[in-house]
N, C-alpha and C positions, 0 to 999 in steps of 0.2 A: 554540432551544437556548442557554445561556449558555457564559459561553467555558470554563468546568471542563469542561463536557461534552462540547465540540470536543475537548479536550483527553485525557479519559479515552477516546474513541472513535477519536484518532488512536493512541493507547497501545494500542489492543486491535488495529487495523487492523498495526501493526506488528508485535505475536505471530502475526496470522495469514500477514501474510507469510513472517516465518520459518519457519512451519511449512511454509508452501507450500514454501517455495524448498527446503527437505532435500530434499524427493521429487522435484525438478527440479534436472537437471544443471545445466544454465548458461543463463541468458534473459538478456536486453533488457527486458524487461517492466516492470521500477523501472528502467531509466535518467530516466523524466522526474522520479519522483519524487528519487532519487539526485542529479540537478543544483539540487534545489532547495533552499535551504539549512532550511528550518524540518524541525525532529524535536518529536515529542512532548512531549520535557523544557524545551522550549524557552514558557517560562508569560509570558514577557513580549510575545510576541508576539499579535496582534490574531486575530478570531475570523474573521478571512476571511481569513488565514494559513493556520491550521489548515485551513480548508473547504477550501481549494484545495488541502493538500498530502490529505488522506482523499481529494480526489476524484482526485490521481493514484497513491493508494495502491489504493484501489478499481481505476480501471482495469488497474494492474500484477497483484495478484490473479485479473481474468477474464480477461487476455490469457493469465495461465500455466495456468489452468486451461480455456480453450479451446483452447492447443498439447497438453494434455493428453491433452481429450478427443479431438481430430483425430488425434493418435497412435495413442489406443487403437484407432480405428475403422478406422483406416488398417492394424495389425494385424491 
């Protein structure tokens, strides 16, 4: 992938957390991504910047939708 790309797919990974995080009250889940300093807007930084901060935007994503799921079933 070139680095606009890392970059458009860290821009999308961040609507998708937003949208997760309305339907959940309060997680932990972006703390790692939260301490780390690269955002999406951020085009000077390097393409293994980006790759690391998607892949801790990724995990915060399945972590909140795995407290999700285990709620609902737990219901």
């Amino acid at each position: 992938m070139r680095s606009q790309e890392y970059m458009q797919l860290h821009a999308l990974l961040q609507e998708i957390r937003s949208t997760v995080e309305e339907d959940q009250q309060t997680t932990d889940a972006f703390a790692a991504y939260d301490a780390q300093p690269i955002r999406p807007a951020h085009v000077h930084r390097s393409k293994a910047d980006h790759k690391r901060a998607i892949f801790l935007l990724l995990a915060g994503i399945r972590d909140t939708i795995d407290a999700r799921t285990t709620a609902e079933v737990a219901a």
